[in-house]
C-alpha positions, 0 to 999 in steps of 0.5 A: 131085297132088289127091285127089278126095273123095266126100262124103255129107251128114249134118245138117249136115256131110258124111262122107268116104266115097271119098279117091282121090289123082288126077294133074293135068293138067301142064302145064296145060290153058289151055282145053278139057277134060282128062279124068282117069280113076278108078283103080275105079269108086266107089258114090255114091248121090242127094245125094252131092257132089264135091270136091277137096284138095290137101295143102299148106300151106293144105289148101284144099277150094275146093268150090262150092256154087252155080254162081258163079265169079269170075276169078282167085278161088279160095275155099272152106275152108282149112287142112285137115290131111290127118287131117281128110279121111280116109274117115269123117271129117266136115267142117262145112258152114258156111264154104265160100264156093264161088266160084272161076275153074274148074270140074270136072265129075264124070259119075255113070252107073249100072253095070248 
């Protein structure tokens, strides 16, 4: 299990707008692509990102911020408790180093 967090920029952090608590793909796919519907629909607007956590002991965001990876290297911001990824919340910008060996790709569509 993973969350999936929707996140509106502010000056300079982001807020929480959309924690949604999603299955993985188990076992694993190796390659390919797996998808993994949302349970609603969620209202985004221009500027909005995506990221994903894990609660765990680390409580890592390994959000990307370029279109870097690097293999066998996950990065990104650790140790955050559940508390501090609730909608509403924000979350500081600085920090996030971005590179990581995968990549999720969420696809946005109006609603007409």
């Amino acid at each position: 299990m993973f969350d999936l967090l929707i996140l509106r920029p502010t000056e300079n952090r982001w807020q929480v707008l959309y924690r949604v608590r999603m299955s993985d793909d188990t076992p694993p796919t190796q390659t390919g692509m797996t998808v993994v519907p949302l349970p609603a629909p969620l209202a985004v607007q221009k500027g909005d990102i995506f990221a994903h956590w894990q609660d765990g002991l680390s409580g890592a965001i390994p959000l990307n911020l370029d279109d870097k990876s690097v293999d066998g290297l996950s990065a990104g911001q650790y140790g955050f408790q559940s508390s501090e990824v609730e909608v509403g919340q924000l979350i500081g910008r600085e920090g996030f180093s971005g590179h990581r060996d995968y990549f999720i790709n969420l696809v946005f569509s109006t609603n007409p």
